[in-house]
TIGURO-643122 format. One line per field, with one value per residue: residue number from 1; residue in one letter; chain; x, y, z of N, C-alpha, C, O, CB in turn. Coordinates in nm, 3 decimals. Glycine has a CB too. Layout:
% TIGURO-643122
zaza <- (NUM_...)
mivo <- (a_...)
vexvo <- (A_...)
nX <- (X_...)
nY <- (Y_...)
nZ <- (Z_...)
caX <- (X_...)
caY <- (Y_...)
caZ <- (Z_...)
cX <- (X_...)
cY <- (Y_...)
cZ <- (Z_...)
oX <- (X_...)
oY <- (Y_...)
oZ <- (Z_...)
cbX <- (X_...)
cbY <- (Y_...)
cbZ <- (Z_...)
This chain:
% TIGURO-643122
zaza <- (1_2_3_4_5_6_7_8_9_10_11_12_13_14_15_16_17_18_19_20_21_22_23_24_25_26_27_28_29_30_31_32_33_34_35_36_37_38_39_40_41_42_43_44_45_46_47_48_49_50_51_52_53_54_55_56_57_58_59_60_61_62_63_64_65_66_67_68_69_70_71_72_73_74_75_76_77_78_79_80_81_82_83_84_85_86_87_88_89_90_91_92_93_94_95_96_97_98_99_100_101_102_103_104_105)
mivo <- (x_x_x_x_x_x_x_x_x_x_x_x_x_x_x_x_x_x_x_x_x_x_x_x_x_x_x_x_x_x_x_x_x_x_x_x_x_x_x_x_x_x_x_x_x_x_x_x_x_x_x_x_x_x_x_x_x_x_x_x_x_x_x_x_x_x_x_x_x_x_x_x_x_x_x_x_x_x_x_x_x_x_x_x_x_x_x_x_x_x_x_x_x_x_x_x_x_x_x_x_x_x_x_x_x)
vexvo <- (A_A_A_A_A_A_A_A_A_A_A_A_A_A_A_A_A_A_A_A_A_A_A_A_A_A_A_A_A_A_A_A_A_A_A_A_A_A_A_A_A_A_A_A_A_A_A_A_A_A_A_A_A_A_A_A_A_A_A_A_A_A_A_A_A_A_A_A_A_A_A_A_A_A_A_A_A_A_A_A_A_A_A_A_A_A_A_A_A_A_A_A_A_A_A_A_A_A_A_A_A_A_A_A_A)
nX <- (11.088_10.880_10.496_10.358_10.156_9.924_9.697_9.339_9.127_8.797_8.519_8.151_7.930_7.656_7.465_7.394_7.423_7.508_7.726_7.837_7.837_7.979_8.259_8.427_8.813_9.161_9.462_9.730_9.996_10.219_10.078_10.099_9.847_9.728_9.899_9.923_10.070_9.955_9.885_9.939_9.649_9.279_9.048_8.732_8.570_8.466_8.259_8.301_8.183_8.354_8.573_8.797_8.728_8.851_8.848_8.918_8.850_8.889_9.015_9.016_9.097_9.108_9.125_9.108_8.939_8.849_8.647_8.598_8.453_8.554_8.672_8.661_8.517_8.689_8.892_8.987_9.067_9.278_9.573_9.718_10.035_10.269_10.582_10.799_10.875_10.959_10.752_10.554_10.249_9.933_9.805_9.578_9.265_9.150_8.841_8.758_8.531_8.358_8.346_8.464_8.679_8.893_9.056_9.308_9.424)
nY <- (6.408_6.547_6.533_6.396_6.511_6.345_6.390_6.234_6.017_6.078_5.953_6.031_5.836_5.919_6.140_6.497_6.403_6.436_6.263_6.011_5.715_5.502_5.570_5.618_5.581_5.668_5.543_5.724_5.592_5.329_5.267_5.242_5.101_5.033_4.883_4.738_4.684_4.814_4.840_5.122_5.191_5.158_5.174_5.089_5.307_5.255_5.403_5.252_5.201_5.336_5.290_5.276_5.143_4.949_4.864_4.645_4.413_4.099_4.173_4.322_4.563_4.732_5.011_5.221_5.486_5.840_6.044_6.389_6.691_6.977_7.364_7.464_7.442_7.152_7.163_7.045_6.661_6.561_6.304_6.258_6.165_5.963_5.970_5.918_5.602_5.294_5.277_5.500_5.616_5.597_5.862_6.069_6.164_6.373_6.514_6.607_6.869_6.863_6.902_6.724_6.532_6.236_6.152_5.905_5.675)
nZ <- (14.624_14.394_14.399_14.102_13.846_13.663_13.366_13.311_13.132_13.138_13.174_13.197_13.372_13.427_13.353_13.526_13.747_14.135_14.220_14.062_14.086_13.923_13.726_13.413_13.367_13.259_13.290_13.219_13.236_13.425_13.739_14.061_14.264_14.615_14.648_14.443_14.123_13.823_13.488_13.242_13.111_13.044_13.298_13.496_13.729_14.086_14.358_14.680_14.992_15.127_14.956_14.674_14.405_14.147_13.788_13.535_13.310_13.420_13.655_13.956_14.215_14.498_14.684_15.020_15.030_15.034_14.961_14.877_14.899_14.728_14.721_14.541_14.149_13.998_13.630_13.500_13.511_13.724_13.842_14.161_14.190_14.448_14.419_14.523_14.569_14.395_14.175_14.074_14.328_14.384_14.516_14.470_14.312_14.130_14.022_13.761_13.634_13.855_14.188_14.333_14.518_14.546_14.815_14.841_15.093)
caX <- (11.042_10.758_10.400_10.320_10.004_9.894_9.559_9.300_9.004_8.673_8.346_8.079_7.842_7.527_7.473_7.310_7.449_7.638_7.839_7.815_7.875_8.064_8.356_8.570_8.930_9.250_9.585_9.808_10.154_10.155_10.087_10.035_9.714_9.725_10.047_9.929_10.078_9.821_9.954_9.845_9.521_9.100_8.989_8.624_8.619_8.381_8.308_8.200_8.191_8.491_8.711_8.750_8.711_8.926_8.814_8.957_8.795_8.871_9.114_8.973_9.152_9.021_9.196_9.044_8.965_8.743_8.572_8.560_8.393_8.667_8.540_8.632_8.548_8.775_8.833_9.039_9.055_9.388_9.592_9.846_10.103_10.345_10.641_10.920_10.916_11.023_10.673_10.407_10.184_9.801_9.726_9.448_9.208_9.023_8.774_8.714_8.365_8.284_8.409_8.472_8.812_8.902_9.211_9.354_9.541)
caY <- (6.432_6.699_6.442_6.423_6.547_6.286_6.380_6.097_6.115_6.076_5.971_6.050_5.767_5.994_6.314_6.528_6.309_6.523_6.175_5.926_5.575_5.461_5.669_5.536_5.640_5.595_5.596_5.714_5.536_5.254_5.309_5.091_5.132_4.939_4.739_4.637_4.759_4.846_4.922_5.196_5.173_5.213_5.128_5.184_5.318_5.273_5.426_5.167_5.124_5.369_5.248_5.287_5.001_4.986_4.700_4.642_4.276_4.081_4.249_4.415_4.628_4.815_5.083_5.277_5.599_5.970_6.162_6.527_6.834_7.085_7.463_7.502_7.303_7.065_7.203_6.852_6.561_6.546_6.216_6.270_6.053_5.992_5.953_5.850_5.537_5.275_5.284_5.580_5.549_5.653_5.963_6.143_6.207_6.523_6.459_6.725_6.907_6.844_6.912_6.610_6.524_6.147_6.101_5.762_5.648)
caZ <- (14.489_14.403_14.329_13.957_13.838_13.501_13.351_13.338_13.038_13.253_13.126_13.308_13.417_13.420_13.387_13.620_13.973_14.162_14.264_13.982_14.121_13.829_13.604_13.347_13.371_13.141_13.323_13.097_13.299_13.489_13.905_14.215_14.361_14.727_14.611_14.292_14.011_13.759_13.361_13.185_13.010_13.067_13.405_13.527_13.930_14.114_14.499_14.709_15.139_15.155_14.915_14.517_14.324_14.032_13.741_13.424_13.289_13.563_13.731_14.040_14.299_14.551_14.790_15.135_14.988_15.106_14.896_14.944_14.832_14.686_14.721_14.355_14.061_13.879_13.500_13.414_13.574_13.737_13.926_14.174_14.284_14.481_14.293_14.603_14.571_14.306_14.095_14.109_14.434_14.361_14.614_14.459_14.194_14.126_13.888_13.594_13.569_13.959_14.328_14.409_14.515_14.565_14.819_14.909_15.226)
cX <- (10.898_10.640_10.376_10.181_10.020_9.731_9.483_9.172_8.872_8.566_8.281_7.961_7.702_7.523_7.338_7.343_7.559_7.757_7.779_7.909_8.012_8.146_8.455_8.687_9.064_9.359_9.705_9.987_10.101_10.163_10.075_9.978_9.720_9.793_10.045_9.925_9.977_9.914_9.863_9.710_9.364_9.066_8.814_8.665_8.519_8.355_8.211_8.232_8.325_8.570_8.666_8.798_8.761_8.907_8.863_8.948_8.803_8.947_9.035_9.128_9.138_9.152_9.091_9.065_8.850_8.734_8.574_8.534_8.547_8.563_8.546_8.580_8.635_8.782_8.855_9.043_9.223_9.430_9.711_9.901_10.174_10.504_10.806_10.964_10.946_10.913_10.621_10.292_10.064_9.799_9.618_9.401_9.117_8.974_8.666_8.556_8.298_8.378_8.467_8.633_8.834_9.086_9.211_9.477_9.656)
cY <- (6.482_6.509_6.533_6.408_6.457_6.337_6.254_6.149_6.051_6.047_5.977_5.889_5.753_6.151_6.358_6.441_6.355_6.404_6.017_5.832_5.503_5.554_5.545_5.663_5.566_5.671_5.596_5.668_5.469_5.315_5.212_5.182_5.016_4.829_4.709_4.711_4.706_4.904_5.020_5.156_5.212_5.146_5.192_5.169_5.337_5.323_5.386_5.162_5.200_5.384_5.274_5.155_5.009_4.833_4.746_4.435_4.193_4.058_4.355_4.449_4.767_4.935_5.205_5.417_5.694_6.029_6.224_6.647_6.933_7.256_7.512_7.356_7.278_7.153_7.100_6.774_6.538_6.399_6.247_6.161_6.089_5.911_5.882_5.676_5.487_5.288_5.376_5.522_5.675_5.777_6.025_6.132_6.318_6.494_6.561_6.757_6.932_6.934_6.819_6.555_6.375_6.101_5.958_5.744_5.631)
cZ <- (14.495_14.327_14.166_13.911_13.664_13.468_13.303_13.196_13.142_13.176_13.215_13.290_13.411_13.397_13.484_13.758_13.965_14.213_14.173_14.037_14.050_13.770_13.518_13.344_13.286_13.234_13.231_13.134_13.392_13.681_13.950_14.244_14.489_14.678_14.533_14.194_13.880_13.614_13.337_13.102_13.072_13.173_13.461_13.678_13.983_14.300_14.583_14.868_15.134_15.106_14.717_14.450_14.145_13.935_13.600_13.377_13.394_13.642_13.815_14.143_14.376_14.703_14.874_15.067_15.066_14.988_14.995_14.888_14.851_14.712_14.600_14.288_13.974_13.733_13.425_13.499_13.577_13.885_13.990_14.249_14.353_14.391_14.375_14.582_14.419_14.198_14.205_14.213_14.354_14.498_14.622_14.370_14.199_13.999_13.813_13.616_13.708_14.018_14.381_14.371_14.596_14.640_14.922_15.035_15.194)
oX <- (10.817_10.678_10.376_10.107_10.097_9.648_9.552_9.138_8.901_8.523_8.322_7.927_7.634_7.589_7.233_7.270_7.654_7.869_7.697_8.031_8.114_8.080_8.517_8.670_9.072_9.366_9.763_10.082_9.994_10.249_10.047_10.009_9.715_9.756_10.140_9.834_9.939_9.997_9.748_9.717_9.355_9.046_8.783_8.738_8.455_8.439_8.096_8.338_8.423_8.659_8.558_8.903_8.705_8.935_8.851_9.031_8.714_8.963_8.993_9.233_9.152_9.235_9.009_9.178_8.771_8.834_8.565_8.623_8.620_8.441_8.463_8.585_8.665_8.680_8.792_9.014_9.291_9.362_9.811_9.851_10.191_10.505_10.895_11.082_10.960_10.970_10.622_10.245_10.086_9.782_9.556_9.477_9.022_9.034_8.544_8.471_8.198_8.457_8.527_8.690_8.797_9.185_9.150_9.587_9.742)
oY <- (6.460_6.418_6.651_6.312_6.490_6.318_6.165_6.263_5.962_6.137_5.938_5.855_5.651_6.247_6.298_6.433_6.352_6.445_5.937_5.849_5.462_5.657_5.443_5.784_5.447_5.791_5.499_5.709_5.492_5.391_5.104_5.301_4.900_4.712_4.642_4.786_4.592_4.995_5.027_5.063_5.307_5.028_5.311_5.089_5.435_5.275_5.427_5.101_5.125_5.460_5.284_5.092_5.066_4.722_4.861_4.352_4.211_3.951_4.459_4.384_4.880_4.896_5.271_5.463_5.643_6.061_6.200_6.699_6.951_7.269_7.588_7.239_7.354_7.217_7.059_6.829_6.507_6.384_6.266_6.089_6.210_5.812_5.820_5.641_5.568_5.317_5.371_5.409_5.782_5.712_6.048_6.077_6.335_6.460_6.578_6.668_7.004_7.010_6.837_6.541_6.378_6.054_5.923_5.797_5.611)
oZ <- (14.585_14.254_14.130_13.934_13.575_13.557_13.254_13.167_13.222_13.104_13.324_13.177_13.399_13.438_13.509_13.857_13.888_14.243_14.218_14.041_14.105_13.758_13.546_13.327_13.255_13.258_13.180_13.067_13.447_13.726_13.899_14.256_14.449_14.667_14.492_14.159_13.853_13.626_13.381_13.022_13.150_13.145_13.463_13.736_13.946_14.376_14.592_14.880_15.137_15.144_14.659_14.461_14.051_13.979_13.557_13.414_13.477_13.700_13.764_14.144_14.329_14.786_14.809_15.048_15.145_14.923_15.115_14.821_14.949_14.718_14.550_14.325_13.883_13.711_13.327_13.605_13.478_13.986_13.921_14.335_14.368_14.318_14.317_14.582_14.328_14.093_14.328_14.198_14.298_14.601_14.725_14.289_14.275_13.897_13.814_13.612_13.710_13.963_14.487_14.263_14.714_14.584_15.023_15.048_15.281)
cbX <- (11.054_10.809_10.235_10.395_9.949_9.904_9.531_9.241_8.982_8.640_8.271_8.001_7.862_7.458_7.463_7.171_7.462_7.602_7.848_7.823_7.750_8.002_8.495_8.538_8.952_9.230_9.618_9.790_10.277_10.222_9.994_10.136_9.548_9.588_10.074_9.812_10.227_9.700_9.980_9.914_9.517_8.974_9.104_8.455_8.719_8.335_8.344_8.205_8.186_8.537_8.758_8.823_8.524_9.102_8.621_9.116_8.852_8.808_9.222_8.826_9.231_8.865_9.333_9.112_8.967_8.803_8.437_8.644_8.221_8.730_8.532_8.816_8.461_8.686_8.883_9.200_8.951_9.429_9.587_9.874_10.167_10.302_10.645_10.876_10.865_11.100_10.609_10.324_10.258_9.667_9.770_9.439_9.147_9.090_8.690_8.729_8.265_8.252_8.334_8.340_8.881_8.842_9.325_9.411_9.527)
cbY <- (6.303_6.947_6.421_6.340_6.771_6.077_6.475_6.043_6.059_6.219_5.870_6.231_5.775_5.969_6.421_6.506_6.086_6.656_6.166_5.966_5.492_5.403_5.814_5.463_5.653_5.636_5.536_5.877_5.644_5.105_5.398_4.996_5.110_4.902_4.607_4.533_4.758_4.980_4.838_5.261_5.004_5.174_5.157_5.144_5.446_5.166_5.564_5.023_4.925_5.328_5.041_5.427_4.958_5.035_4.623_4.736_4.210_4.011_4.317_4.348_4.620_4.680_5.157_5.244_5.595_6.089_6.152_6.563_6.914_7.045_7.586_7.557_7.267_6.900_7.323_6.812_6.455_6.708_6.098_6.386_5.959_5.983_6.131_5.869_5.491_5.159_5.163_5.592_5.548_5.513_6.044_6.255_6.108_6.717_6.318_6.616_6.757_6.702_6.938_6.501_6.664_6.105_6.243_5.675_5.530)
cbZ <- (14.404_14.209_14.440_13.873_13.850_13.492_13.270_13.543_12.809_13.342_13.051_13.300_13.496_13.544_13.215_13.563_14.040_14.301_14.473_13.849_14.082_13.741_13.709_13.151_13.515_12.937_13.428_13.017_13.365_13.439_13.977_14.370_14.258_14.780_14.660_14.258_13.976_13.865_13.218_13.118_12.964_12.943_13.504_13.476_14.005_14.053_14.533_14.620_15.161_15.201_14.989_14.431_14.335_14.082_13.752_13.434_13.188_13.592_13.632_14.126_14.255_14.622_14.709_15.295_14.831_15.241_14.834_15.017_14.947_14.470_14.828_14.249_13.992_13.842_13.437_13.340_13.508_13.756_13.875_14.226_14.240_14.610_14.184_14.766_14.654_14.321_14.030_13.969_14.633_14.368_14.630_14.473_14.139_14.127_13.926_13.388_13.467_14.014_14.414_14.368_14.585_14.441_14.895_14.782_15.313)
């Protein structure tokens, strides 16, 4: 099965940092991120020691992720999964406005 691209809404954190620490993100269907399924709704993400840090009150969950410079930029903020198994697996995020392309193990 082909991965499914969901768009995410993005706030930015700061403006002006080409790698803002913090983003808020809204998954609009639920996924597993590193086994743990996660419902839809507003998560902030944060990229910390490797890994992205996913918090929604106090619900953390963190998965081994890379940043990486794209040679285009983003125009939306797109998530892809993988879609084989029985729930949506997190693979990537490209995040709208930048370069910066967030893929997970």
């Amino acid at each position: 099965m082909k991965p499914t691209f969901v768009l995410l809404a993005v706030a930015f954190a700061g403006v002006g940092f080409a790698r803002p620490a913090t983003r808020s993100v809204n998954f609009e269907h639920d996924i597993v991120v590193d086994g743990t399924p996660m419902k839809a709704g507003s998560y902030r993400v944060s990229f910390e020691n490797g890994k992205a840090v996913f918090r929604e009150g106090r619900k953390t969950v963190a998965e081994a992720a890379t940043v990486v410079d794209s040679a285009t930029r983003f125009g939306n903020t797109e998530v892809i999964t993988d879609t084989s198994g029985q729930q949506p697996r997190l693979k990537e995020i490209d995040l709208g406005g930048t370069r910066m392309r967030v893929e997970f193990n």
